[in-house]
C-alpha positions, 0 to 999 in steps of 0.5 A, a space after each residue: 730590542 736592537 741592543 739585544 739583536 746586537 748582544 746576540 750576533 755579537 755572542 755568536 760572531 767568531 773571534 776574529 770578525 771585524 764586526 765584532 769590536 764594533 758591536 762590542 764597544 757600541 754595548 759597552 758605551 751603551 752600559 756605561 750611559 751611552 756615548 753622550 752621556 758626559 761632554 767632552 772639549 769637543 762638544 764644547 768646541 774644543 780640541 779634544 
């Protein structure tokens, strides 16, 4: 339910909000397995 409020205000929001990108990229990482979904050198206490 949230990832569809969030689809929704992104497709109405206006070109240049700078809400926008946010929420856009918060639904890409969500499509592609979300942001947690491969470590990275990071997580595995690296530099990244």
């Amino acid at each position: 339910m949230f990832y569809q409020v969030a689809q929704a205000i992104s497709e109405v929001l206006p070109a240049g909000d700078r809400e926008k990108p946010w929420l856009q990229g918060m639904l890409h990482g969500r499509s592609r397995g979300g942001a947690r979904s491969a470590p990275t050198q990071l997580d595995q206490g690296g530099e990244g």
